[in-house]
N, C-alpha and C positions, 0 to 999 in steps of 0.2 A: 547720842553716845555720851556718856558721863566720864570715858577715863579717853583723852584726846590721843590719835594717833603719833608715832614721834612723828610726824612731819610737822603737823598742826603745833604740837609740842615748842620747835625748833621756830616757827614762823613766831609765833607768841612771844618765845625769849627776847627774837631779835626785834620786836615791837617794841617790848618795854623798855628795853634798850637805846631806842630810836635809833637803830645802826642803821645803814645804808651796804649795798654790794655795789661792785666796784664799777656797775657800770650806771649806778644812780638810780635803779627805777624800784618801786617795790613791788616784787614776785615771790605768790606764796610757793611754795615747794610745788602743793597737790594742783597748783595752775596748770602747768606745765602736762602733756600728754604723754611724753615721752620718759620711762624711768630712769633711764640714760642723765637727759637735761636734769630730773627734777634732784638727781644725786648729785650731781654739779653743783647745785642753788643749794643744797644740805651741807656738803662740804663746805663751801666757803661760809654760809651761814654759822656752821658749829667753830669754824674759824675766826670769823667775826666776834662771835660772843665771847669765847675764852680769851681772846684778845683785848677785849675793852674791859673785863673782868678783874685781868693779871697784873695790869699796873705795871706792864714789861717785864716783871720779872719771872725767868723762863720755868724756874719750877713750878709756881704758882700756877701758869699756864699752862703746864701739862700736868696738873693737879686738875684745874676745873676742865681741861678735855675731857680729861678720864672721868672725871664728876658727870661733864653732858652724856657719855656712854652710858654711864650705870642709871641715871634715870631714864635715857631712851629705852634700856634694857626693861627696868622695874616694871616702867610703863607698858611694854607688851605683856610683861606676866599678868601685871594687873587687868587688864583686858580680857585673857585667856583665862583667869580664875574667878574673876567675877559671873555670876549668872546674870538673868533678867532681873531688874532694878525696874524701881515706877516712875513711870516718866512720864505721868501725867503732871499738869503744871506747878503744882504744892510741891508737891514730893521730890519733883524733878529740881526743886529750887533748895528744898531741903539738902539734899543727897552733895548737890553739888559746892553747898558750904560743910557738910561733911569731908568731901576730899579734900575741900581747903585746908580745913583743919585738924585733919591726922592723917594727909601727907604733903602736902604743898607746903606748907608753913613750918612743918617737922623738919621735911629734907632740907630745906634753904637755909633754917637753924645750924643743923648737923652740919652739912657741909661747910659752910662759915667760921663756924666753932672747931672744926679740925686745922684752920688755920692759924689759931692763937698761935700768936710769936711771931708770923710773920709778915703780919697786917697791922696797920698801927690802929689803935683804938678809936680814931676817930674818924679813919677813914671811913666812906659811903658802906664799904661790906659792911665793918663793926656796928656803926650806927642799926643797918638795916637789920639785922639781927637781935640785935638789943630790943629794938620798936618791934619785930615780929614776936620776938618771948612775952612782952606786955602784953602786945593783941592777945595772944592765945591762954594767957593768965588772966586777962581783965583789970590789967591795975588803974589807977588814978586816973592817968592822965588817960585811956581808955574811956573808962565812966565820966570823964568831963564831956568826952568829945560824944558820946553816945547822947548828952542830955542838950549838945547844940542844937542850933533850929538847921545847919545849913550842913551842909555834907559832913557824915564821921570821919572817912580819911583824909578831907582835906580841914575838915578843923581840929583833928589830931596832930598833924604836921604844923601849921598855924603855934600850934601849942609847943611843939619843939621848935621851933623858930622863936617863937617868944621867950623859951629858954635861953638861948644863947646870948642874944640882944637882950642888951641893957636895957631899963626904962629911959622911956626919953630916943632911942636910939632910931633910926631908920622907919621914922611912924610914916611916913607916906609911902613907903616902898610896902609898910605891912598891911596898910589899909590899901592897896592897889592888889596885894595875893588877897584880900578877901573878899575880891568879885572874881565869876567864872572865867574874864577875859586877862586876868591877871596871871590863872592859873596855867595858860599856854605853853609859858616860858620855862614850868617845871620840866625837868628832863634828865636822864642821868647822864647827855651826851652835852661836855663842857661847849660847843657851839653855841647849841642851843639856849644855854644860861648865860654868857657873853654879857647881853645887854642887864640882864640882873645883875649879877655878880659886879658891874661897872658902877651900879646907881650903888651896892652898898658900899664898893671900892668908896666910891667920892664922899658919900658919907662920913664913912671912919676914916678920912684922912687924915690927918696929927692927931687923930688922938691916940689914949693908950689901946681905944680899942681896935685899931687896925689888926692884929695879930690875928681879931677873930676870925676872920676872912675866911681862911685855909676851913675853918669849921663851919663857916654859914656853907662854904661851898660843896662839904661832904652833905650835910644836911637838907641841900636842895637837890644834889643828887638821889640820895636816899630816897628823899621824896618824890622825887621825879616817877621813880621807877612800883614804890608803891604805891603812888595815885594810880597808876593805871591799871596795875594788878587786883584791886582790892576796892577799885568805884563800885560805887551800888551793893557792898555788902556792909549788912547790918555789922557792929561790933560784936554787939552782946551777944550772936548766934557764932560768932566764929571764936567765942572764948570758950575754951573746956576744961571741967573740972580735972580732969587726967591727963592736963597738958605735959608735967614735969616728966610722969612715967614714957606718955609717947614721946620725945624728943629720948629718951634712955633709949628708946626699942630701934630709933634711925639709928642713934649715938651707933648702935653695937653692928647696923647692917650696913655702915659705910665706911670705906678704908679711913685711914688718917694719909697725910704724903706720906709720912715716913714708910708707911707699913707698905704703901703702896708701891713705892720706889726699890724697899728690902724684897718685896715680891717678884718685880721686876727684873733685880738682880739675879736672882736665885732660881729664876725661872719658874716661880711655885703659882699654880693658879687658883685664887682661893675662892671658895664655894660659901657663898653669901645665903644661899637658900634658907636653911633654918633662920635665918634672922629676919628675912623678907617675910615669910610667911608670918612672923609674930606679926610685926608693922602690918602686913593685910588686915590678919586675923583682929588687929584692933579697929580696924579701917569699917570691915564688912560689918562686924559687929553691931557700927552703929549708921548704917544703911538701911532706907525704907526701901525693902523689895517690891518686887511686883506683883498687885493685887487686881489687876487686868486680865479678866479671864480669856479675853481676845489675844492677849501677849503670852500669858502664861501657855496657850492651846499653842500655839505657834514656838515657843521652846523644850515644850514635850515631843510634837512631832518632828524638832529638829534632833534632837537626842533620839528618839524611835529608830528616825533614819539611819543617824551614824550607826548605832547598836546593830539595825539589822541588814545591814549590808554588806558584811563578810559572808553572812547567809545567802543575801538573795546573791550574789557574783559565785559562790559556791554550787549553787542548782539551776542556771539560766545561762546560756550563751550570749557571750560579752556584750551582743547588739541590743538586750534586753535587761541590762542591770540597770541602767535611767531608768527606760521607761517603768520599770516595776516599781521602785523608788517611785518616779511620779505617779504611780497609780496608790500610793499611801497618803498624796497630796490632794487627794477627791475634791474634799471638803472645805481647801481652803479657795478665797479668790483669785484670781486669773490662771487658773491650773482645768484643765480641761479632763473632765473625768469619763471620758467616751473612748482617749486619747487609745491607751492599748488594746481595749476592743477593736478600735478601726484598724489597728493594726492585722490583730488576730484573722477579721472578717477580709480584710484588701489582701492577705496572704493564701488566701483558701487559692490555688491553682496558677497561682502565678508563678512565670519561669524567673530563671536566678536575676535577670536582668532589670524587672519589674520589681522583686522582693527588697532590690538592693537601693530602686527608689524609693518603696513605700517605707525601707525602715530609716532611709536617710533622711527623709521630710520630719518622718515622726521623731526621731532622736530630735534632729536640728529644733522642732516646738518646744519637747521636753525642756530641752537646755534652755531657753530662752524663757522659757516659763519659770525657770528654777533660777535662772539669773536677776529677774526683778523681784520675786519672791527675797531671793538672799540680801539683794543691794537693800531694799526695804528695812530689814527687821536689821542688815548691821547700822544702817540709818536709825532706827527707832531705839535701840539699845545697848549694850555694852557688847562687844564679841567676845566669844566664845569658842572654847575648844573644842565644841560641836560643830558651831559655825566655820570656822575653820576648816576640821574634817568634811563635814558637807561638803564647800567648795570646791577644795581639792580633789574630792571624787567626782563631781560637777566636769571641772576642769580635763582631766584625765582622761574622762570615759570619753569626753570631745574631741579630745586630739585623737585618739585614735579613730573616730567615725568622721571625722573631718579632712587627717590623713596629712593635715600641717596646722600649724601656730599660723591664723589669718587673725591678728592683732585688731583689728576694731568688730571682730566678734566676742572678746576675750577680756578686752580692755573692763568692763565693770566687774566681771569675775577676778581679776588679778588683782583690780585696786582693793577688793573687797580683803583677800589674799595678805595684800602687802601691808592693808594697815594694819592688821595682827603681829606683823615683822618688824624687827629692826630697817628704818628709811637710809640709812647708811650702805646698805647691801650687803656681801656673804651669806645669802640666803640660807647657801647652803652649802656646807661642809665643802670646801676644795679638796681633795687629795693632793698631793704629788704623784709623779705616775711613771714610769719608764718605757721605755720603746724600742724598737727594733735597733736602734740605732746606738743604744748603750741603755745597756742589761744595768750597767754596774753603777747608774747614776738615775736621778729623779729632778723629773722638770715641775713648773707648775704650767698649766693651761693658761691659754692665751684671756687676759678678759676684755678682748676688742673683740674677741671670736663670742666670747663665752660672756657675757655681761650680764647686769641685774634682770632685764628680761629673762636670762636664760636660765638662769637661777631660780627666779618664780616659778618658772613652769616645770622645772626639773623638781624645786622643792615640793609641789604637789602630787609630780608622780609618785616619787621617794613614800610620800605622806599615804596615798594611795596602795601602792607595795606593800611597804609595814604593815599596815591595818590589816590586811589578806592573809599574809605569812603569820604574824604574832595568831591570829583569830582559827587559823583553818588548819588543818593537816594539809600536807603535801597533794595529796590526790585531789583536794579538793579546788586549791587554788592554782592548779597549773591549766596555764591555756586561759586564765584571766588575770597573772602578773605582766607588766604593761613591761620590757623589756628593750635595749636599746635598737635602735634601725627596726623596728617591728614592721613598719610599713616599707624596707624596703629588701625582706626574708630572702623572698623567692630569686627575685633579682642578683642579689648576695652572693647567693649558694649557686645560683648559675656563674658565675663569675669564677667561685671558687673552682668548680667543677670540670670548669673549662681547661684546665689546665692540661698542656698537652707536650711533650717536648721538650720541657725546660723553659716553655711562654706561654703564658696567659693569652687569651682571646680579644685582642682588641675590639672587637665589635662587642664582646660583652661586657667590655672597661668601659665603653663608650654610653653607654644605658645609664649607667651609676653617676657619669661624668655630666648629667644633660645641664644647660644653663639654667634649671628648676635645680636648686637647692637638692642638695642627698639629703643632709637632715635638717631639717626644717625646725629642729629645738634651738638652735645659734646658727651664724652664719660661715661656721666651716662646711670644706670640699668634703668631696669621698674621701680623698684623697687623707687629707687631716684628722677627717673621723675615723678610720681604720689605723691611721697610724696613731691616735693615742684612744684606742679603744680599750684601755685600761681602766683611763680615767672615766671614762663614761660606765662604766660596768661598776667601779663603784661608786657614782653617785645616785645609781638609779634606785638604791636600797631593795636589790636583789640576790643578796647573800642570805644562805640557811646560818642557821646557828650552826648548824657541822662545817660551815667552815663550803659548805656547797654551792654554787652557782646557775638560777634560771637561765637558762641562755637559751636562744633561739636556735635552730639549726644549722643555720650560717652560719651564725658567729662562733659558735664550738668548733664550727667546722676548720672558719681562720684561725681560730686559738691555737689548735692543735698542728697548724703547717709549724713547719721549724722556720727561725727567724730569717735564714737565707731566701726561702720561698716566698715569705710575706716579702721582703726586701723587692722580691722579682715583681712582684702584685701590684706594689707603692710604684713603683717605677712605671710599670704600664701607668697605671693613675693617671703618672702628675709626673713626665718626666724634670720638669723643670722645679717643682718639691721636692723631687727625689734628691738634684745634685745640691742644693739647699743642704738638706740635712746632712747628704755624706761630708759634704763640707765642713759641717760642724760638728760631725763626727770625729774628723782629724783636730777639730782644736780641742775637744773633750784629751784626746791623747798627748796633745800640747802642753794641754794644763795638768794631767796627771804627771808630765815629767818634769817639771816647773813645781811640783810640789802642792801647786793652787788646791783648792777644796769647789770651786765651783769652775764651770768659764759659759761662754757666752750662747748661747744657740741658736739656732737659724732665724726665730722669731724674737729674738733681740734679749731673751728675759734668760736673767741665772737661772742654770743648770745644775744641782747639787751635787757630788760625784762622792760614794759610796767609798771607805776604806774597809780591808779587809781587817 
């Protein structure tokens, strides 16, 4: 892959860095199995960096926060807009001093340069910036270092060190950085330079030039952090003639503080897009595509797929959208091209019992055949919003043949998934949402319930929905929108139906209740997924443009009780959820007479409470 995922992104910075987490050991994010843990190792990681960055001071550092966001961000568009690229080994080497060069080297520029004023000139940022506009101009000291015998960026650095130092000054310290073992000591983390910085300390002691000190030190930090960025790349290939205009095209697609702070005030959210796209558009421009007819056959049929798959789900009963899908996969390797014939032939007279194995086996190959197929090609190349779509229908059509989220089925599909995503989380849209228990006020979801896992998998059904509704008439795609409690309808609607008397049927509260998970997308009860079945209806992107709702039979069914009755339903539930929320029903009333705008609720998190 040529444009690295933000995890990989994040692990990188805090390499060049040499930062450490807090419990000392080095863990790359994508190590980690669990997406939970691996946002954990993100968080502090993005922590760590804008920390060692900021120089303490706290604007600064909620300056380069924001700065890590918007390239976590860029980074996935770039992904998703990029096609297949040649990734055979020339081209592959080529491409990847390409994106050094009009946008790794651009961005670090821009973002540095919106700091003028409040970085001093000779700090490690400024320096680093300065030395990056040369690399990517070509100047002198550039062409010196290109015509050394021994490494360009450490005999470019070599050469800014020799600027600073006087003749005569510190020769054994510089002839000690012009072996490889000397080179160890560079680092942007002042530990690590400790023992250097003491040999030049002793050096310049009385004389006039101790002062310089504060400057060898920014200068070997600088260098620290570009030795390791920029080893092994030629100079002369990462200089470009249109260096000045691309740094213009970041210049315009990234905030300044200031603007970024007046935004923040003002609550205005501003849409960088047109700017992004130029900065691409000069990026792809001078990318060597892919001229691999084996790769190329393999991102046609991936684009076939997505194209024609609101069709095939539109004319086939939902057990059979994979498999037709993989029966377009004939021709490539490890795709089994008998697969839905065997189907068709082992269906001929078998009762419901037999039918419901033979298409569970065959889905279950399908999928798995489609899973190393996909892990593969986003291995071999840039991802795509193909590739993406793929998965997510991959994903989808599985949980529902599967009937739950069994996580080390799923796990290479997800990752596949996530590295198209921001590694921070919010996969996907949270709503706020209300509930039986106050009309007049909006909570958010729990995300101990609802976490980054549940998010991936919700943002693929979402992804899956859209594609069906935008693509199909109404008649076509009903009865293959993937809907919330899908797998647990029937069950539902007997629940609901049971109602007799002014009570619900305990033995049928009891079915929904079993210590098997109700729904199997996060780790809420029945009890909780019915009570905020709001939130759930709108994240599963099953809204018409009219303003209309897919809904199952059951769950129209619950919509439509009036709030008292569902109150009676929650209670059988989960009586002990029930007194939970009425409880925090009355401080909602607490707080509306206290004037408050929010207060606390049952699961610990603000409650927003609505003015008329």
């Amino acid at each position: 892959m040529l444009i690295p995922n933000t995890a990989q992104i994040v692990d990188f910075m805090f390499e060049l860095l040499d930062l450490k987490l807090s419990n000392n050991k080095k863990i790359a994010i994508d190590s980690r199995s669990e997406f939970e843990s691996q946002n954990e190792i993100f968080k502090e990681k993005c922590f760590l960096i804008a920390s060692a960055l900021s120089s303490d001071d706290p604007d600064i550092w909620l300056y380069i926060d924001h700065t890590i966001g918007t390239l976590l961000g860029a980074m996935k568009e770039l992904n998703l807009q990029l096609g297949s690229l040649a990734m055979d080994e020339a081209n592959q080497q080529k491409n990847r001093v390409m994106f050094i060069s009009y946008w790794c080297i651009p961005f670090a520029i821009s973002v540095i340069g919106k700091l003028e004023g409040r970085i001093d000139k000779e700090s490690p940022l400024s320096i680093m910036r300065t030395w990056l506009i040369e690399i990517l101009q070509g100047n002198d000291d550039v062409r010196k270092a290109t015509k050394s015998k021994s490494s360009d960026i450490e005999s470019f650095i070599r050469q800014k060190l020799a600027l600073v130092l006087p003749r005569g000054v510190s020769g054994d310290i510089k002839s000690d950085l012009a072996s490889s073992k000397g080179w160890k000591s560079i680092s942007y983390c002042d530990d690590r330079n400790s023992k250097l910085l003491e040999k030049f300390q002793i050096d310049l002691v009385g004389r006039e030039n101790a002062k310089l000190l504060p400057q060898i030190r920014a200068v070997v930090k600088a260098g620290g952090v570009l030795r390791k960025a920029l080893k092994g790349f030629d100079f002369e290939k990462l200089t470009i003639s249109d260096a000045d205009e691309v740094i213009l095209k970041m210049d315009n697609f990234l905030l300044s503080l200031e603007q970024m702070k007046e935004n923040f005030e003002k609550g205005i959210k501003t849409d960088s897009s047109d700017s992004l796209i130029e900065v691409f558009n000069c990026l792809e421009s001078n990318l060597v595509k892919e001229t691999s007819q084996k790769t190329l056959k393999k991102t046609i049929a991936i684009n076939k797929l997505v194209e024609i798959f609101p069709i095939v789900a539109a004319n086939n009963d939902f057990e059979y959208i994979l498999l037709i899908l993989h029966q377009h996969m004939a021709d490539f390797e490890g795709f089994d091209p008998t697969l839905l014939q065997k189907v068709i032939d082992k269906s001929k007279g078998a009762d419901e019992d037999s039918y419901r194995i033979i298409i569970s086996n065959a889905h279950e190959q399908a999928r798995q055949e489609f899973i190393n197929f996909i892990e593969k090609v986003d291995k071999s190349f840039s991802s795509s919003q193909e590739l993406l779509v793929l998965s997510c229908v991959v994903l989808a059509t599985s949980l529902v043949h599967l009937q739950t989220v069994q996580h080390n089925k799923m796990t290479k599909l997800i990752a596949v998934i996530r590295n198209c995503l921001s590694s921070s989380g919010d996969f996907a849209v949270l709503p706020p949402f209300s509930t039986v228990f106050n009309r007049r006020a909006k909570t958010l979801i729990d995300l101990n319930r609802f976490n980054e896992d549940s998010q991936l998998i919700v943002y693929s059904i979402k992804v899956y929905n859209k594609r069906l509704i935008e693509m199909l008439q109404v008649a076509d795609f009903l009865g293959k929108i993937i809907p919330p409690f899908w797998h647990v309808d029937f069950q539902l609607e007997e629940f609901i139906d049971s109602y007799h008397n002014g009570t619900f049927d305990k033995k049928k509260a009891k079915v929904l209740t079993k210590p098997t998970r109700f729904w199997r997308i996060d780790c809420s009860s029945a009890y909780e997924a019915l009570r905020d079945i709001e939130f759930y209806i709108d994240i599963f992107g099953i809204k018409l443009n009219e303003g209309n709702v897919i809904l199952l039979p059951s769950v129209d069914k619950y919509l439509r009780l009036p709030d008292s009755i569902k109150k009676k339903a929650l209670k059988v539930l989960s009586p002990k959820e029930y007194e939970k929320d009425h409880d925090a029903s009355k401080r909602l009333w607490e707080a509306k007479k206290a004037g408050k705008n929010y207060y606390i609720d049952s699961n610990g998190l603000p409650t927003f409470i609505f003015k008329k």
